[in-house]
N, CA and C atoms of all chains as a GROMACS GRO file, in nm:
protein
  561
    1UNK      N    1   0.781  -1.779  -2.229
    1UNK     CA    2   0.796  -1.870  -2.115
    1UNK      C    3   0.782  -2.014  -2.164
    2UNK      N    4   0.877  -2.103  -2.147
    2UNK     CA    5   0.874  -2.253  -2.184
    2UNK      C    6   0.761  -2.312  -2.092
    3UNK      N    7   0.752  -2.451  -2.156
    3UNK     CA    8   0.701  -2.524  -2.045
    3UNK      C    9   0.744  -2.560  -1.952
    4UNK      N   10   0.924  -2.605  -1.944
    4UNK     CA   11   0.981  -2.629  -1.853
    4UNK      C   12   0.980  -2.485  -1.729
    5UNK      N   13   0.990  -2.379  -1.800
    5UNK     CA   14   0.949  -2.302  -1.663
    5UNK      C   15   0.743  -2.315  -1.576
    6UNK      N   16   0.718  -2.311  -1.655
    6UNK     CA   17   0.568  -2.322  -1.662
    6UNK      C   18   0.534  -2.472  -1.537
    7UNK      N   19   0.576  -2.534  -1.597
    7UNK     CA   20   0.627  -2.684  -1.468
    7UNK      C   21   0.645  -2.645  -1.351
    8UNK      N   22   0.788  -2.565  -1.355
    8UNK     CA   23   0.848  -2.513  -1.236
    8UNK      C   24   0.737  -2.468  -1.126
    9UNK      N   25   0.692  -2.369  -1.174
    9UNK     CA   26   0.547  -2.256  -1.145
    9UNK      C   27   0.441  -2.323  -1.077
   10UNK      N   28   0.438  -2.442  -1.156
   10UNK     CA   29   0.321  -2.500  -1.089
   10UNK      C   30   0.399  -2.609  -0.962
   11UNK      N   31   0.487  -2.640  -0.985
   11UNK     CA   32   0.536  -2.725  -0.875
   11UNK      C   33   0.600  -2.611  -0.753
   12UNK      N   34   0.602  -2.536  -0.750
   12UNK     CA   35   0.608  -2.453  -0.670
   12UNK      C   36   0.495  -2.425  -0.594
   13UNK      N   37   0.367  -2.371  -0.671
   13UNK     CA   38   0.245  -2.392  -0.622
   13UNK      C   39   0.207  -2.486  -0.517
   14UNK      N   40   0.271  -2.640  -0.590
   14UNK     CA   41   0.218  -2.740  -0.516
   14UNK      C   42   0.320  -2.780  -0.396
   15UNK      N   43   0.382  -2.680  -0.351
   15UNK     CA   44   0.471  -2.624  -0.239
   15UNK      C   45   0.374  -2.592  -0.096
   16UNK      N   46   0.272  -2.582  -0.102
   16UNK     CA   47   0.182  -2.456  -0.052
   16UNK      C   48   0.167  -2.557   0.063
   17UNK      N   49   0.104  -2.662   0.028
   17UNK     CA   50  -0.021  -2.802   0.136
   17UNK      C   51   0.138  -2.837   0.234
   18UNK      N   52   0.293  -2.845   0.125
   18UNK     CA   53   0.369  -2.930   0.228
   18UNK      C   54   0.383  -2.829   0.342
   19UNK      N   55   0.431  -2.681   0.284
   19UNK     CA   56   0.455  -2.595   0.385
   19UNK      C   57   0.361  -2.552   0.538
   20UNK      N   58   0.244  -2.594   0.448
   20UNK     CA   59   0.085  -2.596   0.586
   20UNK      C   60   0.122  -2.713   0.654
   21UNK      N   61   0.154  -2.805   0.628
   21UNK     CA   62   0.193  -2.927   0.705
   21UNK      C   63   0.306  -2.930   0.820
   22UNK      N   64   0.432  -2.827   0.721
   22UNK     CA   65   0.527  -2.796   0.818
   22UNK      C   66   0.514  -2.698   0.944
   23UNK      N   67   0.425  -2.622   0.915
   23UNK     CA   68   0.386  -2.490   1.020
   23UNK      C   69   0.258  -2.530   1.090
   24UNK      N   70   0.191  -2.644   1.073
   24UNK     CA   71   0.100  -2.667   1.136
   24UNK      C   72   0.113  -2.787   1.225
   25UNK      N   73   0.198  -2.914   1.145
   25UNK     CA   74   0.155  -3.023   1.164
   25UNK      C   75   0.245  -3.077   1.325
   26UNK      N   76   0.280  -3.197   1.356
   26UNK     CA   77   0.366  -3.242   1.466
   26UNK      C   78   0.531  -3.239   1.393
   27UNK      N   79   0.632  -3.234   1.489
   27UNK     CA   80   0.732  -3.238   1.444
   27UNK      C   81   0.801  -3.363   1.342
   28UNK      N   82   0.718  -3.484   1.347
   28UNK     CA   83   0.729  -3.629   1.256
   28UNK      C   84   0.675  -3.519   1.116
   29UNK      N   85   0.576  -3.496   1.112
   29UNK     CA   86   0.468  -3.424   0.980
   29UNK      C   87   0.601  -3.361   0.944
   30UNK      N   88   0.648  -3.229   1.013
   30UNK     CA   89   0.759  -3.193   0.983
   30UNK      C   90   0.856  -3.196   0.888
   31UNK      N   91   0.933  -3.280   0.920
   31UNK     CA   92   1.066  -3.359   0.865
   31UNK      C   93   0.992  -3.430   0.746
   32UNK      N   94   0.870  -3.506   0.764
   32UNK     CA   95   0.829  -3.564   0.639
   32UNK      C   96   0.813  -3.412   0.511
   33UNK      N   97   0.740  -3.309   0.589
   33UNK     CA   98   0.706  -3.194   0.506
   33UNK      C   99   0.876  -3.138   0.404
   34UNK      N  100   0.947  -3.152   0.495
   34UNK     CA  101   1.108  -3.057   0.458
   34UNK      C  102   1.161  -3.168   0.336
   35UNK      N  103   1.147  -3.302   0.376
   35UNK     CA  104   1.178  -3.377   0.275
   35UNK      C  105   1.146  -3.378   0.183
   36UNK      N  106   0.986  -3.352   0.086
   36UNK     CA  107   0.889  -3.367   0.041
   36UNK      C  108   0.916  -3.235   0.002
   37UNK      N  109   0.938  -3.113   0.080
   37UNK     CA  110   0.988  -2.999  -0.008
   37UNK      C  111   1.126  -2.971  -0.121
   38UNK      N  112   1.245  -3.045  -0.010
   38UNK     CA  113   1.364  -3.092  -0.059
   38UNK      C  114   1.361  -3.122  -0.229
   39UNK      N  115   1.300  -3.237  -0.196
   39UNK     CA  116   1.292  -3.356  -0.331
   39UNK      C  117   1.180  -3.265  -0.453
   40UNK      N  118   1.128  -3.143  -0.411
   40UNK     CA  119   1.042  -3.069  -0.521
   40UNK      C  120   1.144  -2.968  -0.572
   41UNK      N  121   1.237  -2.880  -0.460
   41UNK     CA  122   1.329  -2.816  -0.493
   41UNK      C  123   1.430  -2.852  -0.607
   42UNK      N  124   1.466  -3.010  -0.535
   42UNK     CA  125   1.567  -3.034  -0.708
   42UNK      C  126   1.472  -3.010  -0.861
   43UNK      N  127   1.363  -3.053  -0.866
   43UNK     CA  128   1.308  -3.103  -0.939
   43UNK      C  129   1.294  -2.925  -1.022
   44UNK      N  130   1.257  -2.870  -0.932
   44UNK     CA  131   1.253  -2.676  -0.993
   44UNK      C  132   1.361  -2.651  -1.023
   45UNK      N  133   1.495  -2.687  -0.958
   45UNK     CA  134   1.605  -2.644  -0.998
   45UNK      C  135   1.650  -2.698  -1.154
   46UNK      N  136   1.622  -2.760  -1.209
   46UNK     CA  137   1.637  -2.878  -1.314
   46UNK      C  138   1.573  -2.817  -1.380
   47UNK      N  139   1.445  -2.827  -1.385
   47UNK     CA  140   1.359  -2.718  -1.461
   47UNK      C  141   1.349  -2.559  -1.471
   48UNK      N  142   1.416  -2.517  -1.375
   48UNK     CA  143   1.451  -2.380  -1.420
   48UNK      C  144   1.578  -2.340  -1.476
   49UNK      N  145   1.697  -2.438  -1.488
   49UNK     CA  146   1.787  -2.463  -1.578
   49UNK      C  147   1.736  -2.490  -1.728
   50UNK      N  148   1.709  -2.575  -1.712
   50UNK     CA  149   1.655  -2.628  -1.907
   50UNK      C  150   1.539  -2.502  -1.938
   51UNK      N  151   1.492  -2.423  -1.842
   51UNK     CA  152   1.368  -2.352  -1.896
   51UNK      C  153   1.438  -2.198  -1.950
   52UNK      N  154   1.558  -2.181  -1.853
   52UNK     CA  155   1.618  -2.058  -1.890
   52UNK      C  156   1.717  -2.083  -1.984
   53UNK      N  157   1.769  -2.207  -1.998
   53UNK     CA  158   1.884  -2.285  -2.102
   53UNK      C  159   2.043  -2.201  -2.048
   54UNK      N  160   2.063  -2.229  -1.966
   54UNK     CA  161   2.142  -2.163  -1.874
   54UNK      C  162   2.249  -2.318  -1.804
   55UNK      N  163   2.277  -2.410  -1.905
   55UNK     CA  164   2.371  -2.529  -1.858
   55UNK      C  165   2.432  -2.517  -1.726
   56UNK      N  166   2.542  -2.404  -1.691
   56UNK     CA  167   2.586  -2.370  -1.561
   56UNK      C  168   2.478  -2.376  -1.405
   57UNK      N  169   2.372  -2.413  -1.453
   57UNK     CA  170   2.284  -2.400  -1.334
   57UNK      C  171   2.249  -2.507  -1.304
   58UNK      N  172   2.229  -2.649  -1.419
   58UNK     CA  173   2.248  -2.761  -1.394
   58UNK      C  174   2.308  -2.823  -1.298
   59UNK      N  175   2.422  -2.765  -1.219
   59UNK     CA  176   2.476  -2.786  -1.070
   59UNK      C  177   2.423  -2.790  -0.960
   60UNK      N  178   2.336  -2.690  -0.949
   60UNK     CA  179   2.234  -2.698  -0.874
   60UNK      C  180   2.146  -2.748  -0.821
   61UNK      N  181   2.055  -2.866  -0.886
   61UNK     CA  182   1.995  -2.987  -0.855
   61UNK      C  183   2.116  -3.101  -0.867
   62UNK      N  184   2.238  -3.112  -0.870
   62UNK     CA  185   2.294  -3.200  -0.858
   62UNK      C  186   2.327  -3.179  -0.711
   63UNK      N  187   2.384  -3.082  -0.698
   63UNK     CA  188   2.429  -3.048  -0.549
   63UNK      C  189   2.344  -3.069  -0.445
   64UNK      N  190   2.230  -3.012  -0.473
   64UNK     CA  191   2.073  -3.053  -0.388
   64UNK      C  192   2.048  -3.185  -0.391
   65UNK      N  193   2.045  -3.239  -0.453
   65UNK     CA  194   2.002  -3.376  -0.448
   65UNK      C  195   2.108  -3.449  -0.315
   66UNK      N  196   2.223  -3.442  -0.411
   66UNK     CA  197   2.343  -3.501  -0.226
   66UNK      C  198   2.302  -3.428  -0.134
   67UNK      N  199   2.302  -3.334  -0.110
   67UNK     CA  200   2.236  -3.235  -0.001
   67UNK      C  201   2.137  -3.290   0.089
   68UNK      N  202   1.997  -3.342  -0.014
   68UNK     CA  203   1.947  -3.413   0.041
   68UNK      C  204   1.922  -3.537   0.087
   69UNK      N  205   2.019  -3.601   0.079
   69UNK     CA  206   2.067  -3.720   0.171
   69UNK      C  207   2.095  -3.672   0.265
   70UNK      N  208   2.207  -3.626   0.285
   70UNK     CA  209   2.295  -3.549   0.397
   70UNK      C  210   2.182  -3.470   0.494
   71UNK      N  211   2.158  -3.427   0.428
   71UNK     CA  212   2.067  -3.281   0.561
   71UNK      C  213   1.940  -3.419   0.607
   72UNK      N  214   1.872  -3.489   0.512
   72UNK     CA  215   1.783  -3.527   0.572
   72UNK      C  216   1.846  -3.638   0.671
   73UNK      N  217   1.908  -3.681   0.656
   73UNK     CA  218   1.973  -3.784   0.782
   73UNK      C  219   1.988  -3.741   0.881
   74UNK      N  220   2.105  -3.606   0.898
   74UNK     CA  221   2.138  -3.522   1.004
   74UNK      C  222   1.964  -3.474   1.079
   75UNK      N  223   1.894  -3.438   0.980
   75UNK     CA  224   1.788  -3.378   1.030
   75UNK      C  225   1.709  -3.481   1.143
   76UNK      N  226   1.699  -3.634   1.063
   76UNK     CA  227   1.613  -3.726   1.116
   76UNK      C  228   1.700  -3.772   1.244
   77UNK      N  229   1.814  -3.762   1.208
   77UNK     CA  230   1.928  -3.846   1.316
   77UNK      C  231   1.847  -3.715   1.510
   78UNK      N  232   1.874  -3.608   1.458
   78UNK     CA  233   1.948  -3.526   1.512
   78UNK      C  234   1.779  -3.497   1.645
   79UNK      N  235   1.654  -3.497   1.507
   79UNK     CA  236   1.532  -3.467   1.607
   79UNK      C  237   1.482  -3.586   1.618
   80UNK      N  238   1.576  -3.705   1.591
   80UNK     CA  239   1.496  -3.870   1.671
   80UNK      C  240   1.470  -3.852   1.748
   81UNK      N  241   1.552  -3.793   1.875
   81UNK     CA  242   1.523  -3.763   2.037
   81UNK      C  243   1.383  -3.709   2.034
   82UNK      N  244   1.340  -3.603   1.967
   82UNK     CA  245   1.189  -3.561   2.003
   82UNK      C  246   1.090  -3.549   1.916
   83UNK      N  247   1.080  -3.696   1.830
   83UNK     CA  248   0.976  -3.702   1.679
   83UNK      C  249   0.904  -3.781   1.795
   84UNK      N  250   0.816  -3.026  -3.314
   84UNK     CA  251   0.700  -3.033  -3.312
   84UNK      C  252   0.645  -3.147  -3.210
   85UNK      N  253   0.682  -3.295  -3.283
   85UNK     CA  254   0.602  -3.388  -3.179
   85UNK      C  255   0.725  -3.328  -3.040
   86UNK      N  256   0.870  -3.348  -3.060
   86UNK     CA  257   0.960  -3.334  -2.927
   86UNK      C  258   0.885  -3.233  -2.840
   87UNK      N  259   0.823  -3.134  -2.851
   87UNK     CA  260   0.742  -3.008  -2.789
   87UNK      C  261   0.611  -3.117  -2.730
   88UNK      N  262   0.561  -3.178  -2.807
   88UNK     CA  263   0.453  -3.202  -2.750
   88UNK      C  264   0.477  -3.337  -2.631
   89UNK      N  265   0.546  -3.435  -2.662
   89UNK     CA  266   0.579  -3.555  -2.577
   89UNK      C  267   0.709  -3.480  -2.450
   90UNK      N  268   0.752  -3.362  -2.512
   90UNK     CA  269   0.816  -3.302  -2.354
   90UNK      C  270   0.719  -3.257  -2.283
   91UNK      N  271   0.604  -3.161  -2.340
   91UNK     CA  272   0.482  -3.045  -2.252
   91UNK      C  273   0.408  -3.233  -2.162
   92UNK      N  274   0.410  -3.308  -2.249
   92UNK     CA  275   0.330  -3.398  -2.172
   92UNK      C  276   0.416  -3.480  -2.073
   93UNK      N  277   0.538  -3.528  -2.085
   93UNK     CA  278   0.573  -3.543  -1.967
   93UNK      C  279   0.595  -3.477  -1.833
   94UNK      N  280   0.636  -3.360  -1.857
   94UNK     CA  281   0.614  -3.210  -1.803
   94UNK      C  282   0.492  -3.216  -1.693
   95UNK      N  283   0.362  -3.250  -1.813
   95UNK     CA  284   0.274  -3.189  -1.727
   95UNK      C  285   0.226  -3.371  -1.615
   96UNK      N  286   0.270  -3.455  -1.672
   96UNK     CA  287   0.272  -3.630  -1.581
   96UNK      C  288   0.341  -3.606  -1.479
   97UNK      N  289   0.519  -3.498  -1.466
   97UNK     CA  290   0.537  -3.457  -1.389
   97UNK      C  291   0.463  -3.429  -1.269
   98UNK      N  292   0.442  -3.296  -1.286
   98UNK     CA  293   0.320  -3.162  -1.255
   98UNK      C  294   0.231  -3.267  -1.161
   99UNK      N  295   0.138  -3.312  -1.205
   99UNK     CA  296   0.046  -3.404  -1.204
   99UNK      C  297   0.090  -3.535  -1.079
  100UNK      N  298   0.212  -3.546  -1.096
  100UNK     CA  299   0.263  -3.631  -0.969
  100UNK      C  300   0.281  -3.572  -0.839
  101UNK      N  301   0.360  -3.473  -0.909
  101UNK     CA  302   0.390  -3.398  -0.781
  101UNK      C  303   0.259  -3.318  -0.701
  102UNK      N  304   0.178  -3.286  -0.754
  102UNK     CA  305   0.039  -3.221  -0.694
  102UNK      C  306   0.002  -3.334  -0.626
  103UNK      N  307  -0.052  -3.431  -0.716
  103UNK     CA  308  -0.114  -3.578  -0.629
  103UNK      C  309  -0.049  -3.622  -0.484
  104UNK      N  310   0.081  -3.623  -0.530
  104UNK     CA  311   0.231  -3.604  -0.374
  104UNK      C  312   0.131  -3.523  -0.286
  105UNK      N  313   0.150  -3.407  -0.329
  105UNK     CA  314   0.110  -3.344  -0.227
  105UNK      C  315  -0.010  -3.313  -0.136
  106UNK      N  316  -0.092  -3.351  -0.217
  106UNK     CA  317  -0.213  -3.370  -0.169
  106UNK      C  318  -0.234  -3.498  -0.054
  107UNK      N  319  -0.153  -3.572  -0.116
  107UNK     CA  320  -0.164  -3.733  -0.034
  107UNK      C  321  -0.041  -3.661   0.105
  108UNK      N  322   0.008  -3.564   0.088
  108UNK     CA  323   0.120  -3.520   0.190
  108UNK      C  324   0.048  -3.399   0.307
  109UNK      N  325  -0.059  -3.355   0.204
  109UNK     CA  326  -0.157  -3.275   0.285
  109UNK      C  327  -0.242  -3.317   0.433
  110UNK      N  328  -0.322  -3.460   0.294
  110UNK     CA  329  -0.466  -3.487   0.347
  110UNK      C  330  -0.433  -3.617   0.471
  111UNK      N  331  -0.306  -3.693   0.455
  111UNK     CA  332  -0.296  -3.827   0.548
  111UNK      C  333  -0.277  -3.735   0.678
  112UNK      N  334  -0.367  -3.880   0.762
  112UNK     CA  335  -0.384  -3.864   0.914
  112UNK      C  336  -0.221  -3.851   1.029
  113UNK      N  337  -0.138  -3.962   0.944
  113UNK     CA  338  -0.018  -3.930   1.030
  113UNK      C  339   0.111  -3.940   0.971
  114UNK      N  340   0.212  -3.882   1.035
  114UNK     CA  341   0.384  -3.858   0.938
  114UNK      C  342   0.409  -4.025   0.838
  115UNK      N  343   0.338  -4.126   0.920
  115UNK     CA  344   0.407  -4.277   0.838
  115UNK      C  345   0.315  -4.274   0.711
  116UNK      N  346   0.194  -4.226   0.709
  116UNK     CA  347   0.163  -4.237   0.615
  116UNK      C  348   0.143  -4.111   0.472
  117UNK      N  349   0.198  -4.001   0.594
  117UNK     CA  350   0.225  -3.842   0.469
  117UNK      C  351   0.393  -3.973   0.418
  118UNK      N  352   0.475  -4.006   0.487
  118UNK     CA  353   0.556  -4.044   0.405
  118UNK      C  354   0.592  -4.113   0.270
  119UNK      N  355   0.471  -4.206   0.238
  119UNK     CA  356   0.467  -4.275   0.148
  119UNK      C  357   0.456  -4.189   0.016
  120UNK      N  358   0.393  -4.050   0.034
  120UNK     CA  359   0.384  -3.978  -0.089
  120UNK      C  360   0.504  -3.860  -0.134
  121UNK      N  361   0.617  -3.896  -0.071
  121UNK     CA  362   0.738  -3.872  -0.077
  121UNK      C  363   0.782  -3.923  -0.181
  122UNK      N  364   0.787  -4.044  -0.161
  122UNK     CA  365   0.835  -4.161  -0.255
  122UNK      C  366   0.792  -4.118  -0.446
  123UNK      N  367   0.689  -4.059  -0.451
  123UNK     CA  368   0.654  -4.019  -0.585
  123UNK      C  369   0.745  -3.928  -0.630
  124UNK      N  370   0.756  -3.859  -0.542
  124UNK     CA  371   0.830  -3.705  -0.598
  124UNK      C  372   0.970  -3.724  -0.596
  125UNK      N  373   1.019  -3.832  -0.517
  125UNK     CA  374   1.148  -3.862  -0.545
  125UNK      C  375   1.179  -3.968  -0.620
  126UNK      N  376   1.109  -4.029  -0.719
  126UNK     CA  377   1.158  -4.130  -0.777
  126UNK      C  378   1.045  -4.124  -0.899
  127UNK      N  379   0.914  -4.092  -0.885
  127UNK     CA  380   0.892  -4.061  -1.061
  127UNK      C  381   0.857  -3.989  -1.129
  128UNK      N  382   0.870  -3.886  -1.056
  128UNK     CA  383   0.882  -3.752  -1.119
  128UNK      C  384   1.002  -3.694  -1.133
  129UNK      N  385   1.143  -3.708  -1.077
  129UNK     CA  386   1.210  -3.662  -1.158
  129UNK      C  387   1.287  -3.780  -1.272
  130UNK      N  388   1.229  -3.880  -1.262
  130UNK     CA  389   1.257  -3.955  -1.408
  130UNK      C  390   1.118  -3.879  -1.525
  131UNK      N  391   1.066  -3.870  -1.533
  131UNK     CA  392   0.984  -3.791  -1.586
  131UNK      C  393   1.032  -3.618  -1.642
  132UNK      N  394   1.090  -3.571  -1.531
  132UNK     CA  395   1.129  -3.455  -1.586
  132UNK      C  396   1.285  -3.501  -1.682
  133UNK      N  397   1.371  -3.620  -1.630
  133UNK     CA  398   1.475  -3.641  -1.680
  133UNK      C  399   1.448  -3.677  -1.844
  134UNK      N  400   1.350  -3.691  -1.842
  134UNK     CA  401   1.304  -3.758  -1.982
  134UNK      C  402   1.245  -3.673  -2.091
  135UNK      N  403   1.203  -3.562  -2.004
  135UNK     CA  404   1.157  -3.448  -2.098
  135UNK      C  405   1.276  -3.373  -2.103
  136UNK      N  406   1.379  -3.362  -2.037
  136UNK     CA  407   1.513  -3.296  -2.096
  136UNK      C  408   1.560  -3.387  -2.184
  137UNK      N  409   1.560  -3.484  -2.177
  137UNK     CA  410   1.640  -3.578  -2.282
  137UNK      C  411   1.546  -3.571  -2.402
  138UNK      N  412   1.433  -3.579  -2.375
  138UNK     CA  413   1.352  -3.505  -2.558
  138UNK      C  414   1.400  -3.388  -2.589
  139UNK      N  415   1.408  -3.246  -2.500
  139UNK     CA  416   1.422  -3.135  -2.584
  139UNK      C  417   1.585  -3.139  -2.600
  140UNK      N  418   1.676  -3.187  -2.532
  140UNK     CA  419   1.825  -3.161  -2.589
  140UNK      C  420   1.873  -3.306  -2.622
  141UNK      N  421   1.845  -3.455  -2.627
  141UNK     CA  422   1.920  -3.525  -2.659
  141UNK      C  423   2.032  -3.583  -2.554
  142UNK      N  424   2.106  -3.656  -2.602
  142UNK     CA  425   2.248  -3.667  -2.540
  142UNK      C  426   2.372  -3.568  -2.524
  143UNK      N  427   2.322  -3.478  -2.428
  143UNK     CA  428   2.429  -3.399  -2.413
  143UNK      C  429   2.443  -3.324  -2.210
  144UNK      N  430   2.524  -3.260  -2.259
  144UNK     CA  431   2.565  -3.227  -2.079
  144UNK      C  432   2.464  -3.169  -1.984
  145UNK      N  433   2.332  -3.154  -2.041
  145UNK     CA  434   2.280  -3.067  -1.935
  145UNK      C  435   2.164  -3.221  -1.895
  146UNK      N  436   2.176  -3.322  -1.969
  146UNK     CA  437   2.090  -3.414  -1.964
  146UNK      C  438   2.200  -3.487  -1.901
  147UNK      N  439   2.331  -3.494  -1.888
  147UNK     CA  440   2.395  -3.611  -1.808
  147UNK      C  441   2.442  -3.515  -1.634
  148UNK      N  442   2.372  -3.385  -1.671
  148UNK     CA  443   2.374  -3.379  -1.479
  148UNK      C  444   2.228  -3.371  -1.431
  149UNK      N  445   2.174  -3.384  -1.556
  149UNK     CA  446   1.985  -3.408  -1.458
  149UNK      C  447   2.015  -3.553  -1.468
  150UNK      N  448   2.069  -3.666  -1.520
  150UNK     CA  449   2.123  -3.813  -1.499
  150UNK      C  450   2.118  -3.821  -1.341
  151UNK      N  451   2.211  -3.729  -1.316
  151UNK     CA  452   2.331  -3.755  -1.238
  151UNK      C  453   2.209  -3.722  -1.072
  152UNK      N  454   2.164  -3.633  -1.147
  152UNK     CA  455   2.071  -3.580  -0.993
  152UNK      C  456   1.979  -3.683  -0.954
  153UNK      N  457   1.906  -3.728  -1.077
  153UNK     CA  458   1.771  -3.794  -1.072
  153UNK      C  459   1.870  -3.966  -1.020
  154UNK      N  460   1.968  -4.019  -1.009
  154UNK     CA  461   1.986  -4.104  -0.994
  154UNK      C  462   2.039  -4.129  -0.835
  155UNK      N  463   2.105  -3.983  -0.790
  155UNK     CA  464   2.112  -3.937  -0.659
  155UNK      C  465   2.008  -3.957  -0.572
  156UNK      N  466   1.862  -3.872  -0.611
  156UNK     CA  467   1.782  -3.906  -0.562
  156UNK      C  468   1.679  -4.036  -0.522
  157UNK      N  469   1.743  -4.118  -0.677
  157UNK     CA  470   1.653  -4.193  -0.659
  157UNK      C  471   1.732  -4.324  -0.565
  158UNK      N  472   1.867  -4.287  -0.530
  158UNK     CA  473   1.936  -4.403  -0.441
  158UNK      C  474   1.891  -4.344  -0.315
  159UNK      N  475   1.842  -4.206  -0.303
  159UNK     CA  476   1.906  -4.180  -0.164
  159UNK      C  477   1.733  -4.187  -0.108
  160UNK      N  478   1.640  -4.162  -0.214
  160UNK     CA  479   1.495  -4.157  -0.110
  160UNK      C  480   1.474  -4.287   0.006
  161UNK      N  481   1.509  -4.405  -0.071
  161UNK     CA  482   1.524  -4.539   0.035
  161UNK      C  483   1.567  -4.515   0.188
  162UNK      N  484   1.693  -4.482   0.188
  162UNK     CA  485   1.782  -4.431   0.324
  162UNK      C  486   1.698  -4.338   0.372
  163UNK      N  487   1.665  -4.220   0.294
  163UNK     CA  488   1.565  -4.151   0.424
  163UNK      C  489   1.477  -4.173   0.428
  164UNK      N  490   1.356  -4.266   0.311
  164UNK     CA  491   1.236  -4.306   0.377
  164UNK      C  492   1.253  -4.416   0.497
  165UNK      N  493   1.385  -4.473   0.509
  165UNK     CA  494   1.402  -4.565   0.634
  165UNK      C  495   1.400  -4.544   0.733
  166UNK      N  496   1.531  -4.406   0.723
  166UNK     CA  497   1.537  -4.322   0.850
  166UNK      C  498   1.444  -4.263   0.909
  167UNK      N  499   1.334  -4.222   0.812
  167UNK     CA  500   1.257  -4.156   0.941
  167UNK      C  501   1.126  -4.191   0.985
  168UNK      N  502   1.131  -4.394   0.938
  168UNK     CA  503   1.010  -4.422   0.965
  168UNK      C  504   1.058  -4.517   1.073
  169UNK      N  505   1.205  -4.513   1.078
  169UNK     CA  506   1.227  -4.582   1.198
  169UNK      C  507   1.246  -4.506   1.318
  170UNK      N  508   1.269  -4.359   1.264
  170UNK     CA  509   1.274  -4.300   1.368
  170UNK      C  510   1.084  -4.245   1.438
  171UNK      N  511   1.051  -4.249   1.361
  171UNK     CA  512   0.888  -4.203   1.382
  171UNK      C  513   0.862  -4.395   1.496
  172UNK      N  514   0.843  -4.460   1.406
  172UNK     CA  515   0.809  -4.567   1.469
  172UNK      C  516   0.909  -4.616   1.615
  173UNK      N  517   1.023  -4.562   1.605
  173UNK     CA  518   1.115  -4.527   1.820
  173UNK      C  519   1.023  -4.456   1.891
  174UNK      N  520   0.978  -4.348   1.789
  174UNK     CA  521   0.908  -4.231   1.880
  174UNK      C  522   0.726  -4.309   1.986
  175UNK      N  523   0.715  -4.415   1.892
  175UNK     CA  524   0.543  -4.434   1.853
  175UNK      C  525   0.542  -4.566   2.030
  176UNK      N  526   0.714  -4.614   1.982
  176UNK     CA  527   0.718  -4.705   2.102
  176UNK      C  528   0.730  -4.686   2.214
  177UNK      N  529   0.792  -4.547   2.200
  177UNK     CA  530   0.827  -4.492   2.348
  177UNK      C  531   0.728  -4.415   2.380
  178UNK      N  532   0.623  -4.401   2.327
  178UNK     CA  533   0.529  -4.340   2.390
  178UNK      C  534   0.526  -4.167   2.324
  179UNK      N  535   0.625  -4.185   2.231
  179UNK     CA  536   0.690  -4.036   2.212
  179UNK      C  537   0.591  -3.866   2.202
  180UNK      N  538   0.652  -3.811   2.103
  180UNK     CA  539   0.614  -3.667   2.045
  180UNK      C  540   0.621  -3.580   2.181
  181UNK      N  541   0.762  -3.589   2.261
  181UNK     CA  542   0.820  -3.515   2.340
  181UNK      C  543   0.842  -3.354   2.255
  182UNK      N  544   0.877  -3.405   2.175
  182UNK     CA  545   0.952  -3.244   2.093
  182UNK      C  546   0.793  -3.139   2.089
  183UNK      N  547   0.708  -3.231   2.026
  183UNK     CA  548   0.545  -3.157   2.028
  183UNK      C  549   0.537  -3.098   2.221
  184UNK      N  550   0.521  -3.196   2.292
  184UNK     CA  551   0.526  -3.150   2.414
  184UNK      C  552   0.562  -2.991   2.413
  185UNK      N  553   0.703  -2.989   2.406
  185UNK     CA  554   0.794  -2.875   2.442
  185UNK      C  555   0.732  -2.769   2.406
  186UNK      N  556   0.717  -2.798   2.262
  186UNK     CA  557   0.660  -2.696   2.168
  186UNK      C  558   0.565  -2.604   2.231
  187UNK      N  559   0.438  -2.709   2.260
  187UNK     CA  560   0.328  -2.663   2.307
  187UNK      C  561   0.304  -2.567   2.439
   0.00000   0.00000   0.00000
């Protein structure tokens, strides 16, 4: 197991507090939580590319990343009405 | 040898950001201020991880689409840390957290 997976592992871990935030917190906490998950997701995806050395997967946090522009706008646009 | 060791350590400065993120995403009292610890995880931690790929492979393709991501993100956290502190702060004027209402 690399470190770059080993990274992954633990940033996953540190998945745990946003997800309590999302299932617990107000719908503002929310959207901050999904974002804050978003932006950890690329970061695993990246690292579980270079950790498996698997180049073709490198797409993956590229795609996510635009993704997350897009979804989080729509998201913020969409529950302005009731944050 | 050192490339192993100055990647495991950016790696773990990573690691180390992103926990701190989250903790500061845990422990704050309200969404404007869980937001600010957003901002870490999207802008220096994955220059951090971009940098420990560029130690273990150099200049080559799997380091010019973690480029490509980490520079994505780091244009786009601005726009949504805007968006949704302007939208939090509509909510704060109008008296809001209707959607909580419903919920409840």
């Amino acid at each position: 197991m690399t470190s770059f997976v080993i990274a992954a592992i633990a940033m996953l871990v540190a998945l745990v507090p946003a997800g309590v935030v999302i299932v617990r917190g107000s719908l503002a906490d929310a959207v901050v939580g999904f974002e804050f998950l978003t932006s950890v997701a690329v970061l695993v995806f990246a690292l579980l590319a270079e950790g498996f050395k698997r180049p073709s997967l490198f797409e993956f946090p590229v795609l996510l990343a635009v993704l997350l522009l897009g979804s989080g706008l729509v998201f913020v646009r969409a529950l302005e009405r009731w944050l | 040898m050192i490339r192993e060791i100055i990647t495991d350590v950016l790696l773990a400065l990573a690691v180390l950001t992103v926990a701190a993120a989250a903790l500061g995403v845990a422990v704050m009292p309200s969404a404007a201020a869980r937001l600010h610890y957003v901002t870490p995880v999207a802008v220096v931690a994955p220059v951090l991880v971009l940098l420990a790929v560029f130690v273990t492979e150099g200049l080559d393709e799997n380091t010019g689409e973690t480029l490509l991501a980490v520079l994505v993100m780091i244009a786009a956290a601005p726009f949504l840390s805007h968006a949704t502190i302007r939208a939090i702060r509509a909510s704060e004027n109008s008296g809001g957290n209707a959607g909580d209402k419903e919920r409840a």
